[in-house]
N, C-alpha and C positions, 0 to 999 in steps of 0.2 A: 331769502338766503338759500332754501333747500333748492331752487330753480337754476340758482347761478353754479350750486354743486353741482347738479347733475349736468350741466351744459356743459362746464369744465369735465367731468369723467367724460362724458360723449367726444368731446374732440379729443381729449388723451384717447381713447382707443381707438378713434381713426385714423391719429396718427403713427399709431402703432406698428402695423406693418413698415409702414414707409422706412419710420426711424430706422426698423432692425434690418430691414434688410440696405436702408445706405450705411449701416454701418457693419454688416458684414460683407459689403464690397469693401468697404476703408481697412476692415482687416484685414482683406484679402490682400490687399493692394502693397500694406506693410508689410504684410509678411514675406509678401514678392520681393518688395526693394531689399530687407533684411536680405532677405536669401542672399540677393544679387548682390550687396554690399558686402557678405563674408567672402561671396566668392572672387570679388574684387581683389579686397584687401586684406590680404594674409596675417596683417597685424593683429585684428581683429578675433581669428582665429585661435593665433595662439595667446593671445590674451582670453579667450572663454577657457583655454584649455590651462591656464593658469588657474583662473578661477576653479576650473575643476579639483583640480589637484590639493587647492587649498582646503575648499570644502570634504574633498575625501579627508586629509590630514588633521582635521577640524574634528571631523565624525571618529575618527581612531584615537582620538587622545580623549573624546569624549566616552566613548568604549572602557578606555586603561579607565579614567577615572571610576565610570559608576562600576566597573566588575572588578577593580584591582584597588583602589583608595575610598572608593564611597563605602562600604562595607567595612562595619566596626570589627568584625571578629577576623580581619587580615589582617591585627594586630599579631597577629599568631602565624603569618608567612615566614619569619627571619626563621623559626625553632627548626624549616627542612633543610636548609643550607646549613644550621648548625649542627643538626643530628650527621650529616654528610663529613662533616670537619671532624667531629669526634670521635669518629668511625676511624677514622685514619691516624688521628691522634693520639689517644686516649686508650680505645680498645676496651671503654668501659661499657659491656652491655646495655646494661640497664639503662645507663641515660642515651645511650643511642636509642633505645625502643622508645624511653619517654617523649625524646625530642620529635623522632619522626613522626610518632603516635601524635601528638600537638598539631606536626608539621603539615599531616594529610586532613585535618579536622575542616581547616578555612578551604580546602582544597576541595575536598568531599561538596563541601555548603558550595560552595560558587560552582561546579559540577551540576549539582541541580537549579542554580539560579541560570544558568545557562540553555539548561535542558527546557528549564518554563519559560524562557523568551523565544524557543524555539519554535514550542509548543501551541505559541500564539499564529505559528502562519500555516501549523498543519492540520489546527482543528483537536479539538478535545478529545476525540476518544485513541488517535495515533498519538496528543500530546502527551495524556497518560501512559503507552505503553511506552515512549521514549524517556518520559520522567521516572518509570521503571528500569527502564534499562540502563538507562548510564547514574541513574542512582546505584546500581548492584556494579558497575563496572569497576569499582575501588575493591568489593569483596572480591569481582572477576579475577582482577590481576595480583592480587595478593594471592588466592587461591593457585594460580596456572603459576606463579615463582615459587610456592613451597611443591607444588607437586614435581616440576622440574628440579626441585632438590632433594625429591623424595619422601618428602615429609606429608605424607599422606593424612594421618592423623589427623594435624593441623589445619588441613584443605577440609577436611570430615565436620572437623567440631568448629573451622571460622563459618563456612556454608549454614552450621545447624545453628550456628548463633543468631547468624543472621536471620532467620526463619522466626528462630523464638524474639528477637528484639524487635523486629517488622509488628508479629501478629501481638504481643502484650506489654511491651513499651510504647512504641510508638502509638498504635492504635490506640491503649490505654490513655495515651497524657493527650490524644486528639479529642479522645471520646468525652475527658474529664476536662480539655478547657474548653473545648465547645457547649460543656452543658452547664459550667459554671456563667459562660456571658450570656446562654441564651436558655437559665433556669426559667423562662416564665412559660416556654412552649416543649412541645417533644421536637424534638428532632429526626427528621426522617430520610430513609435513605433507600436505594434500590434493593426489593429484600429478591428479585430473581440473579441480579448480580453477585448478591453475597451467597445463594446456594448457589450457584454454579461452581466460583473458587472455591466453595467448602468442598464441594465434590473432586474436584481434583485435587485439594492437599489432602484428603484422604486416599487416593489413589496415590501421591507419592508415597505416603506412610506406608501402602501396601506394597510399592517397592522398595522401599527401605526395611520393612518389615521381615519380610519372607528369609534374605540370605542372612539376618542376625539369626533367625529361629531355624533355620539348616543348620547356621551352622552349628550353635549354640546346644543341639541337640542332637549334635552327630547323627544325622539320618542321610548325609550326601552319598551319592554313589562313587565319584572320588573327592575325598577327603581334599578342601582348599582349592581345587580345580573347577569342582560342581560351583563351589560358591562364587567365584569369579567370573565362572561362565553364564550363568543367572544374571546376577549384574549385567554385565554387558548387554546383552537381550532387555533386560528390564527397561535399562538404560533406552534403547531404540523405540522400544514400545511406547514411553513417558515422550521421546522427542519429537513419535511421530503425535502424540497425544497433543501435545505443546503446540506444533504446528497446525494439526487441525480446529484448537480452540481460539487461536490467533486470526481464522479463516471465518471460525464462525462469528466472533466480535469483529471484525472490519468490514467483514463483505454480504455474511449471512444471515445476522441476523444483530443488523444495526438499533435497531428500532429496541431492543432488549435492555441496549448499554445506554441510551437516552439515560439521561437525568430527568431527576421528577424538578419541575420546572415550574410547578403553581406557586407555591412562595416566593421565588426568587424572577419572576419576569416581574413582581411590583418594584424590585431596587434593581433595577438593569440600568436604571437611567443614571444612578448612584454609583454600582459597579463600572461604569464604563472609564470612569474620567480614571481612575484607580489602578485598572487593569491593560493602559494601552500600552506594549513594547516599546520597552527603554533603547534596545540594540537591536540592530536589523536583522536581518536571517541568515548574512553572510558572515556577519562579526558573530552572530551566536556559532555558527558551526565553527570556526579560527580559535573561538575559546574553550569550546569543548574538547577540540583534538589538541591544544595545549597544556589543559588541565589534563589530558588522560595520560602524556606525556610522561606529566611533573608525578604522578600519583604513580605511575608506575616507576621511574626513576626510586622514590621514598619507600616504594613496596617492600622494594629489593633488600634497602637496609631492614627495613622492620623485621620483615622473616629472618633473616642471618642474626638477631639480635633477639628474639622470642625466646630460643632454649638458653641463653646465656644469661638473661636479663631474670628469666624464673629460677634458675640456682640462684643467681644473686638477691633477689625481691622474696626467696622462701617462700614463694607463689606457683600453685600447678598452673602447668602447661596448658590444660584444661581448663581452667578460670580465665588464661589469659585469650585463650583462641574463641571461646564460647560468649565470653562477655567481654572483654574490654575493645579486641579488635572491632566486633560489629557496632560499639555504639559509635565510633568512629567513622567506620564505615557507611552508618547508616546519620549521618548527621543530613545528609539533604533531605530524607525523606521525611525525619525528623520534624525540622524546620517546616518545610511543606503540610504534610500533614497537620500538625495543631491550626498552619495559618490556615487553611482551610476549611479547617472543622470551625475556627473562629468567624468565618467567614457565613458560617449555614450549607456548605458544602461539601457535605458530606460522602454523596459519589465518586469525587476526588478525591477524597481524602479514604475510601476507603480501596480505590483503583492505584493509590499510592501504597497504602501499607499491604492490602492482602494480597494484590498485583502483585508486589514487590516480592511477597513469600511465595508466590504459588509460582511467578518466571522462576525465583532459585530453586526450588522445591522440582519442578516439570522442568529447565533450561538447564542452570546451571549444573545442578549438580552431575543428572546425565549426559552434560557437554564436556565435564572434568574427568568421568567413565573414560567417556570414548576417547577425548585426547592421550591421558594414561593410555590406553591399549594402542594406540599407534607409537605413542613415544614408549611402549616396553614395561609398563611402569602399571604393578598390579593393584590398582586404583578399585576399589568393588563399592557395593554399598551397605558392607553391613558397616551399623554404625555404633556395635557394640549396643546393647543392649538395656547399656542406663540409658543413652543419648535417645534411643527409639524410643524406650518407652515414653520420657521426658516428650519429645515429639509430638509422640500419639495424646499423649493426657492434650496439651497445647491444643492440639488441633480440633479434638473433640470440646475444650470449655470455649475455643474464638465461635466454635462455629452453634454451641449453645447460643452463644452472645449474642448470632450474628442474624436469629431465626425471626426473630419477628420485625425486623426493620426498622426498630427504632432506637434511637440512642438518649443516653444521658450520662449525668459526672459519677453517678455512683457504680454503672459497667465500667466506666475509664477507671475508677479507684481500684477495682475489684481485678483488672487486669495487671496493673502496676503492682498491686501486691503479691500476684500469681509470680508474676516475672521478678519480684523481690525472695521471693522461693525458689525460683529456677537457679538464679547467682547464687546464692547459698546453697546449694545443693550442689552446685559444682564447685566451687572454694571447697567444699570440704572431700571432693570426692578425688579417689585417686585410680587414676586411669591405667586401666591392665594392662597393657602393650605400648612401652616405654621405648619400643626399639624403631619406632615409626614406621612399622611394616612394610 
């Protein structure tokens, strides 16, 4: 029996060449008549180009479905067309802010589900910064509509909300479900990644710092002028700062921003079925400049509805701009980050949240500066002196947290409560400069 196996293997492989190559003449030869047969009969042609058409039309309704009906929390799309109607109708604040607030929440979330299927064709460490970025672009544009209405203030304390929800909510409830599914190990994470962001929200601190304490202490050499003009400088300095650490994660020094990748190459083969793009690269980009649209269309109402909605709700202005807008605002990163810390991936997940604080913190807020100073509009950074200091504690306890590189559910606890201090300390605090400077 073993004689007559090997006889049979021996002529399968000398007939091997022969097969493959009479049968890549026979394809050759198909594919010629094909050819010649489209270009005969035209029928043919516009019948493939039917087909095309179909298929594209196939792929886009399959698109609407998984980013616009498969997702349970689009239960909550009808509340921005309603805040719209009520606005016009009604003229009742408060429920215009509550609706919009609703309205931009599935809006936010699908925003980042957008940004992570995009994320899939540029590669992890650009997909992170782009899941940063149009994660903060709901804060972006809410921000740049109150500052065009002057409301300074509000642009101050939704930016520093954002900042404190990023680093001790978000992070907190990552840090606390990732350590509850995976209590039996530590969890570890890139500790040269997290001092480097530590290093630079400290540096904003230090520009956010300095014009509270000029001015706060009367030492300018003119009085409201010095402190503006600091700002704007500060401003330039953070942007050009921003830029050069974007230069050194992409191009400089790649090999830093690596994930640690020993636990996680044994379930690649598990991750993968899990993790392939739902929507292609060109319906992810059509959805994202859709949703930024529709977010900024709902911006609009929300700000004109802020100062009205807080006389009526007997809620500061300051509760509302500091905590409610940002956990809104920050529903994508939200989402993202826990799924990711649930994941054992914690590089992501901390490239989501402390990313996310350290772009507002170094981008945004010095991108709000400079805009104000073209549009006229005396935009600075001091940011009153509870908010800073509020800041600085934040920044100094994430970046205690963040020193030795590992995580568990009792730092997640411990940050959720920090940030259950932060809201109550503004709920009850009452903001000096009521005239939106």
């Amino acid at each position: 029996m073993g004689s007559i196996g090997e006889k049979v293997d021996l002529e399968s492989d000398e007939e091997i060449p022969f097969s493959s190559s009479h049968n890549a003449t026979n394809k050759a030869e198909t594919l010629h008549f094909e050819a010649a047969a489209h270009m005969a009969s035209p029928r043919s042609f516009y019948s493939s180009s039917r087909v095309l058409r179909k298929m594209d039309q196939i792929s886009f309704m399959r698109s609407i479905y998984i980013v616009i009906l498969k997702a349970k929390i689009n239960i909550l799309l009808p509340f921005g067309p309603l805040a719209i109607l009520l606005h016009y109708v009604t003229k009742k604040h408060e429920w215009v802010f509550f609706f919009s607030l609703v309205g931009i929440t599935p809006l936010a979330e699908r925003l980042g589900y957008a940004t992570e299927q995009l994320a899939f064709f540029t590669g992890p460490t650009v997909g992170g910064l782009l899941n940063a970025t149009f994660g903060n672009a709901t804060e972006m544009i809410i921000s740049l509509y109150a500052l065009n209405n002057g409301m300074m203030r509000v642009v101050k304390q939704s930016l520093l909300g954002s900042i404190l929800s990023n680093m001790l909510l978000v992070l907190g409830c990552a840090f606390f479900c990732g350590g509850i599914v995976h209590h039996q190990k530590v969890q570890v994470f890139s500790k040269a990644t997290a001092i480097v962001n530590s290093g630079l929200l400290l540096m904003a601190v230090m520009g956010i710092l300095f014009p509270a304490v000029l001015h706060f202490t009367h030492t300018e050499v003119h009085f409201g002028k010095s402190e503006l003009a600091l700002s704007r400088f500060s401003s330039c300095i953070m942007l050009i700062a921003y830029a050069s650490y974007l230069f050194f994660q992409l191009k400089s020094q790649q090999n830093l921003y690596s994930p640690i990748n020993e636990d996680r190459e044994n379930n690649a083969e598990d991750s993968d079925e899990e993790e392939a793009p739902e929507i292609t690269q060109w319906e992810a980009i059509g959805w994202l400049a859709i949703l930024t649209v529709w977010i900024s269309v709902l911006s609009g109402y929300l700000v004109d509805a802020i100062q009205g909605a807080s006389d009526s709700m007997n809620m500061p202005v300051s509760f509302i701009s500091v905590i409610l807008l940002p956990i809104v605002g920050n529903a994508a990163e939200h989402a993202s980050a826990i799924m990711f810390a649930m994941k054992d991936k914690l590089d992501i997940t901390l490239g989501v949240a402390i990313g996310s604080s350290t772009q507002i913190s170094m981008f945004v807020i010095p991108f709000c500066v400079v805009v104000g100073w073209f549009m006229g509009k005396p935009m600075d950074l001091n940011f009153q002196l509870f908010e800073t200091a509020t800041l600085f504690i934040t920044v100094l306890v994430v970046a205690f947290m963040l020193q030795e590189g590992t995580s568990n559910y009792f730092k997640g606890l411990m940050l959720i409560l920090c940030y259950l201090i932060v809201a109550a300390s503004f709920f009850v605090h009452v903001d000096p400069s009521k005239e939106g400077e």
